[in-house]
N, C-alpha and C positions, 0 to 999 in steps of 0.2 A: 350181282347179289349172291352166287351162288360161289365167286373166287372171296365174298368177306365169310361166308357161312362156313366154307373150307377152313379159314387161317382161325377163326372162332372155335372150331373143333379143333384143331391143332395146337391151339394154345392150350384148350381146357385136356387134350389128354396129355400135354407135354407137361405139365405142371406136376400133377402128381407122379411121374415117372422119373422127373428130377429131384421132389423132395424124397421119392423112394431111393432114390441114387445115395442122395445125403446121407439118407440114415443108415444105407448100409455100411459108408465109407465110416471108417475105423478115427475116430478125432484125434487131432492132432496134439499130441500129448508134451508138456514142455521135457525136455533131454535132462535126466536124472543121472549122474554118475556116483557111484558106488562108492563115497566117499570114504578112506580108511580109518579107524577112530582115532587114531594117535594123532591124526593132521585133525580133525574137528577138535578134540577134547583142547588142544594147544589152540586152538581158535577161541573156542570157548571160554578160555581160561584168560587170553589178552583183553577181549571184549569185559572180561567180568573185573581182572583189575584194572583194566581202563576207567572204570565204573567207582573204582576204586571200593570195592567189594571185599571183605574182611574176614577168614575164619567159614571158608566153606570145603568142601572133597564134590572133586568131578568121577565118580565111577563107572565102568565098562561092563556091562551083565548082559546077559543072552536077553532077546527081544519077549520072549515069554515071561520071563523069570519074572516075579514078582519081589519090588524092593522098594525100599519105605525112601522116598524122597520124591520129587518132582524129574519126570521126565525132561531136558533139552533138547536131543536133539537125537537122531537115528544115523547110524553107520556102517559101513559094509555089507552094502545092498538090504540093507533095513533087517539084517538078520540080528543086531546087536542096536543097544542104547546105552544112552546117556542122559547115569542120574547127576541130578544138583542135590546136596542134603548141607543144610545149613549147620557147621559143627555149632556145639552148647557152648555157651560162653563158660570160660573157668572160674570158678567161684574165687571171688575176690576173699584174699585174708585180710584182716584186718591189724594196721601197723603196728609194732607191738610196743606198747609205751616203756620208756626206760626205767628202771625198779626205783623207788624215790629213796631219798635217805632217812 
């Protein structure tokens, strides 16, 4: 009785000493590399005309910087992004009819 009251305590203090172990170990984080933006922006850019996507600009601006379009993606150790802004369609003319006689 007194070898189960042992292995009983040793469970109950090993328990909490391994999930303190856990939480102090650092998790394991999936491997990031610092991608340069001219190799993303040309990624970005076969996916978008793959897409077959028409009449956009992919631009490079510091990570801070505030600028009018939709983020993509982050580059160069996240220090920089990549906006998507979709250009304005050109105002269509209208044919010009031939002068009548």
């Amino acid at each position: 009785m007194k070898v189960l009251a042992a292995i009983g305590v040793l469970l109950f203090v090993s328990v909490p000493a391994h999930a303190q172990a856990q939480a102090q170990a650092p998790a394991a984080a999936p491997a990031q590399t610092a991608k340069p933006c001219e190799e993303l922006k040309d990624e970005i850019t076969k996916k978008l005309d793959a897409k077959g996507v028409k009449g956009y600009s992919l631009d490079i601006v510091a990570k801070d910087k505030d600028a009018e379009g939709k983020t993509v993606g982050t580059c160069d150790g996240g220090t920089k992004k990549i906006i998507y802004t979709k250009a304005s369609a050109p105002a269509e003319t209208p044919a010009k009819e031939p002068p009548k006689p």
